[in-house]
N, CA, C and O of each residue as an XYZ file, in Angstrom:
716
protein
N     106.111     71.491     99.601
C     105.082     72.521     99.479
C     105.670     73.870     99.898
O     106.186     74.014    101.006
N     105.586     74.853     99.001
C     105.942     76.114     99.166
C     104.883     76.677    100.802
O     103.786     76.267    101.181
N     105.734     77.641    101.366
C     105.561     78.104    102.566
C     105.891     79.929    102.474
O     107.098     80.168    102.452
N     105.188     80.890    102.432
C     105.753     82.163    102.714
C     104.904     82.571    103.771
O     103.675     82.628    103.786
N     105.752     82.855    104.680
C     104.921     83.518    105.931
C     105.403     84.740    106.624
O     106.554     84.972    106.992
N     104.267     85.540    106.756
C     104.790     87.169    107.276
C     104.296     86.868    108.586
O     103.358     86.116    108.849
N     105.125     87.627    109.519
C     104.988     87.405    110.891
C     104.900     88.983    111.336
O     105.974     89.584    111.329
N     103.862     89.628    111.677
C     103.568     91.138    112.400
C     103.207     91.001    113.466
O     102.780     89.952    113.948
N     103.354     92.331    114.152
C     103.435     92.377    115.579
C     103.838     93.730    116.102
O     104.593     94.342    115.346
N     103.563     94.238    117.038
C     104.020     95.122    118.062
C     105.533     94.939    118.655
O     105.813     94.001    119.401
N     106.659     96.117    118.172
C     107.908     95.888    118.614
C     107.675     94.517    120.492
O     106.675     94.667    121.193
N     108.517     93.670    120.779
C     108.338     93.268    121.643
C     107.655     92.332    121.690
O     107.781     91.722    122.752
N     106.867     91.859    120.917
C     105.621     90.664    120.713
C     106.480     89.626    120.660
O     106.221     88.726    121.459
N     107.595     89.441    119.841
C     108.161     87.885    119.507
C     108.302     87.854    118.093
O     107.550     86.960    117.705
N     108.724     88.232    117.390
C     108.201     88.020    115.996
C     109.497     87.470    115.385
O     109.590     86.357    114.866
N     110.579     88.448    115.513
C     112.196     87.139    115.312
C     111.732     86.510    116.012
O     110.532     86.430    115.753
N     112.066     85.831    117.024
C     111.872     84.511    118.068
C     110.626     83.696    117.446
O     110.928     82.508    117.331
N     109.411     83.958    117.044
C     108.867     82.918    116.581
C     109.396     82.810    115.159
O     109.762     81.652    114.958
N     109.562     83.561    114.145
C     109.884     83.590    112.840
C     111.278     82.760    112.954
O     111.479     82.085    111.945
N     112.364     82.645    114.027
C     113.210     81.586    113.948
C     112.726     79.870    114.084
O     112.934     78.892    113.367
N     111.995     80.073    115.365
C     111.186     79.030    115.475
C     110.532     78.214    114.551
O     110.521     77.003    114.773
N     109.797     78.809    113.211
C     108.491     78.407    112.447
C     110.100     78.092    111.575
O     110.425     76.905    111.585
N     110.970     78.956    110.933
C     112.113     78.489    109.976
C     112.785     77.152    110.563
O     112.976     76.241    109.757
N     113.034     77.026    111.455
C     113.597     75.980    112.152
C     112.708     74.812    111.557
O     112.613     74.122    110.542
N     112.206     74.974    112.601
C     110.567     73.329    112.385
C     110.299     73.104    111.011
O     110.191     71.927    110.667
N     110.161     74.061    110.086
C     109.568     73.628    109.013
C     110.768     73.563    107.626
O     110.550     73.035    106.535
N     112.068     74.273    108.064
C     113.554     73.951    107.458
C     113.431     74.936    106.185
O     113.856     74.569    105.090
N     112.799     76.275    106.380
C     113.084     77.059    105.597
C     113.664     78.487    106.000
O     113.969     78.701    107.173
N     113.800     79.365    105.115
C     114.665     80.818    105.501
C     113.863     81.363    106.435
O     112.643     81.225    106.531
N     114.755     82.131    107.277
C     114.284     83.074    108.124
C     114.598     84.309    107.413
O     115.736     84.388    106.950
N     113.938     85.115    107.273
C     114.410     86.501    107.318
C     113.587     87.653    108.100
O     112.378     87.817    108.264
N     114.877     88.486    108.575
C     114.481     89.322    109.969
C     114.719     90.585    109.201
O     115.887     90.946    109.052
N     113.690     91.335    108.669
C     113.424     92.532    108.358
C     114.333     93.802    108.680
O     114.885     94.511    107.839
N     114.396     94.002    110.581
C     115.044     94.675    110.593
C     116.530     94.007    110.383
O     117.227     94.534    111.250
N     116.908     93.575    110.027
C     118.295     92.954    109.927
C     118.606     93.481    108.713
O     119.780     93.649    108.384
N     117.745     93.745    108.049
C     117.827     94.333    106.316
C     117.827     95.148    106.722
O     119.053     95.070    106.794
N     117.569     96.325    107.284
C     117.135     97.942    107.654
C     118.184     98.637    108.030
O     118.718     99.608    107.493
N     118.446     98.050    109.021
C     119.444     98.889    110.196
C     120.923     98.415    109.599
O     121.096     97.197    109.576
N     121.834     99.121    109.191
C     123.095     99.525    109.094
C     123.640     99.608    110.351
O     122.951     99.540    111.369
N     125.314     99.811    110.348
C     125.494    100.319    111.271
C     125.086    101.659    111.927
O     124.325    102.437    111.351
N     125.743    101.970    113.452
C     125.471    102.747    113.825
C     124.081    103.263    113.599
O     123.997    104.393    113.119
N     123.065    102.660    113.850
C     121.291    102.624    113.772
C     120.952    103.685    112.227
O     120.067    104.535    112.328
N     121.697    103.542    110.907
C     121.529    104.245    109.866
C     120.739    103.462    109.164
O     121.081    102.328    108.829
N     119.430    104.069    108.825
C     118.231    103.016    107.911
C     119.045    103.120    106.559
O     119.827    103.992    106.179
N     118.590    101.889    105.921
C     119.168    101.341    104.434
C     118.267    102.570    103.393
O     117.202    103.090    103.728
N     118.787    102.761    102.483
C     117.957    103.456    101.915
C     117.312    102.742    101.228
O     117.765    101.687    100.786
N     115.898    103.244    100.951
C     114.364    102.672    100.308
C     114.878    101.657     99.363
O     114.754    100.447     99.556
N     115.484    102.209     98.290
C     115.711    101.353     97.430
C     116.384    100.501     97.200
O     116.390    100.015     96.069
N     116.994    100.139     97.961
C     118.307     99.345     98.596
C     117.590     98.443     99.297
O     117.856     97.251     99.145
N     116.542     98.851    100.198
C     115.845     97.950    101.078
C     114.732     97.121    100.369
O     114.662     95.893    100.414
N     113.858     97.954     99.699
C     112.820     97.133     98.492
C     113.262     96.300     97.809
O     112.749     95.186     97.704
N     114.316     96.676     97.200
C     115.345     95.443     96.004
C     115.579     94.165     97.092
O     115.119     93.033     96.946
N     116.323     94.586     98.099
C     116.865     93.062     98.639
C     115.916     92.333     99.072
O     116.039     91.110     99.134
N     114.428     93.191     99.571
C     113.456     92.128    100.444
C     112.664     91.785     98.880
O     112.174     90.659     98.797
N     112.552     92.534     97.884
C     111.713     91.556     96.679
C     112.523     90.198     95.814
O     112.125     89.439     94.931
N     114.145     90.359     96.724
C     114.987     89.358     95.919
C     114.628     88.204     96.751
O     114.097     87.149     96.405
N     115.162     88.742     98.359
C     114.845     87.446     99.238
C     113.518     86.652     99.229
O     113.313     85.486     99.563
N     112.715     87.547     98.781
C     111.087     86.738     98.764
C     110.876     85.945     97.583
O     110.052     85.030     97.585
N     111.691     86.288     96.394
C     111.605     85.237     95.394
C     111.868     83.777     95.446
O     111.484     82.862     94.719
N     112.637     83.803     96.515
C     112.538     81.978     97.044
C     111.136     80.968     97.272
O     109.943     81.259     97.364
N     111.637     80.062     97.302
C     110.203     79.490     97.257
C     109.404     79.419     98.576
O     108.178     79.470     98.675
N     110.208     79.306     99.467
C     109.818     79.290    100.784
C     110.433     80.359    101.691
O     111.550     80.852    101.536
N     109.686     80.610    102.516
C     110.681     81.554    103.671
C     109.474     82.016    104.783
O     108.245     82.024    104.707
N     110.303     82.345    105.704
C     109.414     82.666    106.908
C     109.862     84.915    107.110
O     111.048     85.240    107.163
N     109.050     85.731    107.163
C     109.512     86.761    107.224
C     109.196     87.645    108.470
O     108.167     87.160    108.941
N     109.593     88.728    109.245
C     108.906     89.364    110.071
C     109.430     90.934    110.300
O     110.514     91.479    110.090
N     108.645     91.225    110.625
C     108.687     92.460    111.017
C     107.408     93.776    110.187
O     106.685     93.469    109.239
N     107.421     94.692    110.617
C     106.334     95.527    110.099
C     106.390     96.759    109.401
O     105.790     97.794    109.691
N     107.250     96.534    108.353
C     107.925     97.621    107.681
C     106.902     97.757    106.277
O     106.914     96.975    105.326
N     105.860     99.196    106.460
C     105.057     99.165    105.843
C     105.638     99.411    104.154
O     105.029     98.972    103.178
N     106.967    100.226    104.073
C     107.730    100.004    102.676
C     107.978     98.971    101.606
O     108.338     99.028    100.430
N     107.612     97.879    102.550
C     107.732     96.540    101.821
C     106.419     95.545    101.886
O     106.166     94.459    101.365
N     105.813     96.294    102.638
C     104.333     95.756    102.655
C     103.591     94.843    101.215
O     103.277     93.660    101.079
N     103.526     95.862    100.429
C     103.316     95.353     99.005
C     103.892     94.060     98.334
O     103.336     93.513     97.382
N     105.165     93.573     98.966
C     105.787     92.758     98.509
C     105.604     91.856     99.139
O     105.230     90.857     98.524
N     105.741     91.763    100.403
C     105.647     90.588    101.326
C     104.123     90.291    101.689
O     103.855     89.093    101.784
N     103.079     91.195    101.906
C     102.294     90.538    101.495
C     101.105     89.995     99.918
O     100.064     89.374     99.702
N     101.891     90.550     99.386
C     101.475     90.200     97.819
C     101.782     88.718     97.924
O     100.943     87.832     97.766
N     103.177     88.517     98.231
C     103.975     86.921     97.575
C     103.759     85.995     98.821
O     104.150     84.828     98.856
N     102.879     86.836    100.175
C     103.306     85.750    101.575
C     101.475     84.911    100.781
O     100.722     85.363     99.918
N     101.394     83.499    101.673
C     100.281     82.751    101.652
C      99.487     82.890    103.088
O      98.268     82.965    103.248
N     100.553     82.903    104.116
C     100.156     82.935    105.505
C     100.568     84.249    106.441
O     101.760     84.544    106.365
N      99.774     85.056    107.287
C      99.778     85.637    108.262
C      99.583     85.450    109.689
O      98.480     85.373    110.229
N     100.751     85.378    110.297
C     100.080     85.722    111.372
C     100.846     86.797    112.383
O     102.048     87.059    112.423
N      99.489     87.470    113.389
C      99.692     88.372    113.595
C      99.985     88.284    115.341
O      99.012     87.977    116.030
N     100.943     88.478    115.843
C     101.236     88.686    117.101
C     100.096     90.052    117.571
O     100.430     91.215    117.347
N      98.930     89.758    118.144
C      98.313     90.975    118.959
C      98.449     90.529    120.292
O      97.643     89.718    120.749
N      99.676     91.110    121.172
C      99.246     90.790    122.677
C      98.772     92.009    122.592
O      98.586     92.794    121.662
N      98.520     92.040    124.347
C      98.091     93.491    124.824
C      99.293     94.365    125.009
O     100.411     93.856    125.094
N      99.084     95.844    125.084
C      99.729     96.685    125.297
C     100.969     96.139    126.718
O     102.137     95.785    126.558
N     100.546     96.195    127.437
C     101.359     96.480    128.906
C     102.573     94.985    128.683
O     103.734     94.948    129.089
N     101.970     94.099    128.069
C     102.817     92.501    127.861
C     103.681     93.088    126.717
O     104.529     92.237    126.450
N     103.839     94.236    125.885
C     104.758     93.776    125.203
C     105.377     95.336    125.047
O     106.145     95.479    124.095
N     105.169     96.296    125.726
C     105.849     97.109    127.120
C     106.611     96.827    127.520
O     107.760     97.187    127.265
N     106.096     95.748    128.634
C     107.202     95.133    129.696
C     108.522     94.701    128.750
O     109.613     95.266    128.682
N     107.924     93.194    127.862
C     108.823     92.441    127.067
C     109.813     93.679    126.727
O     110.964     93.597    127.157
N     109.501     94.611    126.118
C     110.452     95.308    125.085
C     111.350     95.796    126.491
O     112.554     95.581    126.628
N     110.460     96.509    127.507
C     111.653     97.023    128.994
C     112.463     96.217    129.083
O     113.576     96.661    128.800
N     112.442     94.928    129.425
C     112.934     93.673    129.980
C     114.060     94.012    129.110
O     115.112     94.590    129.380
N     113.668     93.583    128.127
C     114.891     93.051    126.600
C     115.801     94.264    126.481
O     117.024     94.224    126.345
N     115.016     95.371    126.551
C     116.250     96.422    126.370
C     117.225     96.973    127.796
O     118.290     97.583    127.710
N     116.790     96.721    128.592
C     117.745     96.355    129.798
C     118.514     95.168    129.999
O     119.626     95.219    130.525
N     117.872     93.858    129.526
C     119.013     93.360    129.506
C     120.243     93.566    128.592
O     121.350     93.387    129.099
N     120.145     93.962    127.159
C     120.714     93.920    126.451
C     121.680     95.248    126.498
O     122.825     95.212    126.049
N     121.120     96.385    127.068
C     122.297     97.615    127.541
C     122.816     96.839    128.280
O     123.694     96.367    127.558
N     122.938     96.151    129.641
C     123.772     95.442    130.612
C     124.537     94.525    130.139
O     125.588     94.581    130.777
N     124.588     93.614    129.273
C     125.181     92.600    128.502
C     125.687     93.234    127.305
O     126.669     92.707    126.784
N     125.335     93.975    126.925
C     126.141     94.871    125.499
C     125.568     93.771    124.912
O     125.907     92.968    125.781
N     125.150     93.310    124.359
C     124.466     92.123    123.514
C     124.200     93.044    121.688
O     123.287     93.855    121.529
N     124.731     92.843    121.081
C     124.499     93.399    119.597
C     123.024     92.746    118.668
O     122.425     91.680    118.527
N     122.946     94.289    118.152
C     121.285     94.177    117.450
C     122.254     94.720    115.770
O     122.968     95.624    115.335
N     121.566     93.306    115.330
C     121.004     93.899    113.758
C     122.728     94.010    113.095
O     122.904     94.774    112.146
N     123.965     93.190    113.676
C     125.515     93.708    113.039
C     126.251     94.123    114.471
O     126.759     93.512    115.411
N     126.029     95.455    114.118
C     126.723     96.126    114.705
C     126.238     97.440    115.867
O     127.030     98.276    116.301
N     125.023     97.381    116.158
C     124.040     98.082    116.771
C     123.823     97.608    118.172
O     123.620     96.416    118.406
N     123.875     98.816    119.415
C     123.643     98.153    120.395
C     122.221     99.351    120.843
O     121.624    100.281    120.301
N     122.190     98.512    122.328
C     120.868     99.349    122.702
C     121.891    100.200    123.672
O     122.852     99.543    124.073
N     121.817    101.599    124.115
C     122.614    102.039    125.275
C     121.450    102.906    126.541
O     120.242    102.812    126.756
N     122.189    103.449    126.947
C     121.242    104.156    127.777
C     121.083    105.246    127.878
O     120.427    105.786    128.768
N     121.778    105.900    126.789
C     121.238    107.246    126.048
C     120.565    106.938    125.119
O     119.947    107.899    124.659
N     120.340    105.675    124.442
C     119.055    105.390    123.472
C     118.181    105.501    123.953
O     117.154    105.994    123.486
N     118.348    105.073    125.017
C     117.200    104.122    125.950
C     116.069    105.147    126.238
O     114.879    104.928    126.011
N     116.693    106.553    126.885
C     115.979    108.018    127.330
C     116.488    108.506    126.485
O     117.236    109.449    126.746
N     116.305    108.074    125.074
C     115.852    109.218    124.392
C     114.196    108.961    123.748
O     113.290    108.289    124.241
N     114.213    109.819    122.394
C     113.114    109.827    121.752
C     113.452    108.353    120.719
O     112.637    107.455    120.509
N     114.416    108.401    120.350
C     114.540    106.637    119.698
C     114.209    105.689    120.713
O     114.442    104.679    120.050
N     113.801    105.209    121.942
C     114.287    104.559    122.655
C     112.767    103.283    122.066
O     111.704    103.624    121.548
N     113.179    102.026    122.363
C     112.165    101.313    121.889
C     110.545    101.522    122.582
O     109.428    101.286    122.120
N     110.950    102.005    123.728
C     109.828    102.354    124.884
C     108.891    102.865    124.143
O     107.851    102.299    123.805
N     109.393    104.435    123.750
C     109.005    105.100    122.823
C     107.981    104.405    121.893
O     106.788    104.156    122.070
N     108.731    104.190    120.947
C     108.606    103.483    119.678
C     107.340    102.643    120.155
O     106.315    103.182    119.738
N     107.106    101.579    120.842
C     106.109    100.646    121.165
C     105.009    102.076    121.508
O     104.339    102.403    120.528
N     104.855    102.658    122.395
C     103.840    103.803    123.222
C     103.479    104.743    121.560
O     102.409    105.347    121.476
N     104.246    104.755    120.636
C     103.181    105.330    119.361
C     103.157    104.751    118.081
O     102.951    105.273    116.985
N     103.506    103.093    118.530
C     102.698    102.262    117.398
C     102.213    100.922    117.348
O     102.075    100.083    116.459
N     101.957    100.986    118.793
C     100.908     99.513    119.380
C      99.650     99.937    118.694
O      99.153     99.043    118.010
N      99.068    100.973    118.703
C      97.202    101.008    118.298
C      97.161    101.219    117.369
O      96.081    101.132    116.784
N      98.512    101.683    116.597
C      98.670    102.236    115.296
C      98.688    100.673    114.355
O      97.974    100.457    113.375
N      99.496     99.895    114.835
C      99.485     99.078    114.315
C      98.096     97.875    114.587
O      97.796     97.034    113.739
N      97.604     97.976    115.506
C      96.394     97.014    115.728
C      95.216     97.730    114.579
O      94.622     97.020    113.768
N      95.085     98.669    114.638
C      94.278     99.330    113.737
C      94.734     98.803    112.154
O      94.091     98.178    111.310
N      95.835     99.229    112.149
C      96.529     98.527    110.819
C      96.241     97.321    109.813
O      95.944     97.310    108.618
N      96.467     96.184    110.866
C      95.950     95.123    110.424
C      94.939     94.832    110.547
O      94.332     94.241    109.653
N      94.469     95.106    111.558
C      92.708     94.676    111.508
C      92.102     95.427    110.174
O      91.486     94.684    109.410
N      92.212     96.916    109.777
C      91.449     97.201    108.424
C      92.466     96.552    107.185
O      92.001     96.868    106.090
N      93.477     95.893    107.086
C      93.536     95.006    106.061
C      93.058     93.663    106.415
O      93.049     92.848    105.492
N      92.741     93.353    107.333
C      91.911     91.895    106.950
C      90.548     92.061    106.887
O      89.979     91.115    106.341
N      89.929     92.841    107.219
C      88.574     93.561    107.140
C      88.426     93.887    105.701
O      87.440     93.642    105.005
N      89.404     94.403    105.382
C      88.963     94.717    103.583
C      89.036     94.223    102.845
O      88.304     94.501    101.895
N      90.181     92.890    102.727
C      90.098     92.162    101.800
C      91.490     92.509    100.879
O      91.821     91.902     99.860
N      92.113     93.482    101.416
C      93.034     93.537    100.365
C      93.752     92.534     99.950
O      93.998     92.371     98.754
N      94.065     91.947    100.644
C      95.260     90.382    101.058
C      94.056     89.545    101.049
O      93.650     89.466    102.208
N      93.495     89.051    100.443
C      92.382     88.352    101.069
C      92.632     86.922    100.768
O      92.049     86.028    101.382
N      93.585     86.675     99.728
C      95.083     85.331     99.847
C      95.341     84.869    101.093
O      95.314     83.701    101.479
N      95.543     85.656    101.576
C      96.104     85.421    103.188
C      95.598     84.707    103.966
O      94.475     85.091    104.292
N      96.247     82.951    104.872
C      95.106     82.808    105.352
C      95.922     83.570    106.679
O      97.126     83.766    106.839
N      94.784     83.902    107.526
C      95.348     84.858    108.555
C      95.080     84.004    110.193
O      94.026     83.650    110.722
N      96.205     83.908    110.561
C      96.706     83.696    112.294
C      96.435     84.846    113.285
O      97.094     85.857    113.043
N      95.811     84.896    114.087
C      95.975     85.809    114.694
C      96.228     85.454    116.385
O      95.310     84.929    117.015
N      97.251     85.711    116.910
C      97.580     84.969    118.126
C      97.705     86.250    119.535
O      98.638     87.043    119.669
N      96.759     86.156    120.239
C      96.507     87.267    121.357
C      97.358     86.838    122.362
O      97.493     87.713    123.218
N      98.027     85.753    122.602
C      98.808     85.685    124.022
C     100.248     85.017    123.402
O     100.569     84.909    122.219
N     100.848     84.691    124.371
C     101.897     84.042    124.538
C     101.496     82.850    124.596
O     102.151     82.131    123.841
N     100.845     82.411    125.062
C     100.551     80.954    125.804
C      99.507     80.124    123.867
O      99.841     79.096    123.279
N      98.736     80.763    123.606
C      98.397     80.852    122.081
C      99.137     80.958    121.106
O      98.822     80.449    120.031
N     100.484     81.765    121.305
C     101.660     81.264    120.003
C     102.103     80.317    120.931
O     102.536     79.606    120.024
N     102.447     79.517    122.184
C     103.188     77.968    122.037
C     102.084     77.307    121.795
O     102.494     76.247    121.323
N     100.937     77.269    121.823
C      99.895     76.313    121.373
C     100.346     75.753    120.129
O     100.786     74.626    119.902
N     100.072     77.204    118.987
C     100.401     77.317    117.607
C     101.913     76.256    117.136
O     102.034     75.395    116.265
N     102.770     76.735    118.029
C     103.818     76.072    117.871
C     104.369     74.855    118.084
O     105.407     74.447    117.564
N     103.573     74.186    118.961
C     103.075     72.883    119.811
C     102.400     72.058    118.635
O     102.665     70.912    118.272
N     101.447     72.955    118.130
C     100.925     71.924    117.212
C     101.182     71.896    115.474
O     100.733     71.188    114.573
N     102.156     73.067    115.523
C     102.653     73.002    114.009
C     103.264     72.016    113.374
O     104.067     71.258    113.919
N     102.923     71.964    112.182
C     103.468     70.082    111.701
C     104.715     71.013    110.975
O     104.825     72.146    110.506
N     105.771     69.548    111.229
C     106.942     69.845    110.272
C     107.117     69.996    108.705
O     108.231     70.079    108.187
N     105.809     70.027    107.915
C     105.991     69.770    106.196
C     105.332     71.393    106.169
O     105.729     72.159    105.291
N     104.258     71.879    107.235
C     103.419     72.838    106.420
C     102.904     74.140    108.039
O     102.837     74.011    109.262
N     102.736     74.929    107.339
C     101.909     75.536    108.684
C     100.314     75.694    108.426
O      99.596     76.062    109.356
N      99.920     75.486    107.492
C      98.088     75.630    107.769
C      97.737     73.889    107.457
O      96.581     73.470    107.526
């Protein structure tokens, strides 16, 4: 049984980490959005470069996808069957993103190739901190008026408010299917 699933969320929510998870268990593709995006040295792919490869990768029959790149919106959720949406609260996925990007300046740990986090990213205006503080409400707003309207209305929609509610989800996901 075919499987396409978009995984959204607030930078910091989990969304690679479960989107590996759900590919794992159920033995289909992962694909990590920003992994398509980011070039080296943090240079975005250009549009059309990026649309082409995510409408190629989605032509598979199955795949698990994530991230919240409204450029490709149209595509991934046109062709996805399932949503679900990482909404923690603000301050939980804050912290998460602090946490992660300190560890990962300290460990030099590589994002996305060849991309690291440093600590002139960190304080700057790129810094993920940032980034989460002006598009947590942006994005809760987001999805809530597309499932409210119906646009996707294909979709069956997940919506998971904690941590402890995606291992539930994941606890009880069967290995052939996710709904």
């Amino acid at each position: 049984m075919a499987q396409r699933i978009i995984i959204v969320g607030t930078s910091g929510s989990g969304k690679s980490t479960l989107g590996e998870e759900i590919g794992k268990k159920l033995g289909i593709p992962n694909i990590e959005l920003d992994t398509l995006f980011w070039q080296p040295n943090w240079v975005r792919s250009p549009p059309e470069i990026f649309i082409k490869t995510v409408d190629k990768l989605t032509n598979q029959e199955s795949w698990v996808i994530d991230g919240n790149y409204s450029l490709v919106r149209h595509i991934t959720f046109t062709k996805g069957d399932t949503l679900i949406w990482l909404d923690y609260p603000f301050l939980l996925v804050f912290y998460r993103a602090f946490k992660r990007s300190v560890s990962r300046i300290f460990k030099k740990e590589k994002l996305w190739g060849t991309n690291y986090e440093t600590l002139t990213r960190f304080f700057s205006k790129n810094s993920i901190l940032v980034w989460v503080l002006q598009t947590h409400w942006r994005r809760k707003r987001t999805y809530t008026r597309i499932i409210q309207e119906g646009e996707y209305s294909h979709l069956h929609v997940i919506r998971l408010k904690s941590p402890k509610e995606t291992r539930e989800f994941l606890k009880n996901l069967k290995t052939d299917k996710i709904l």
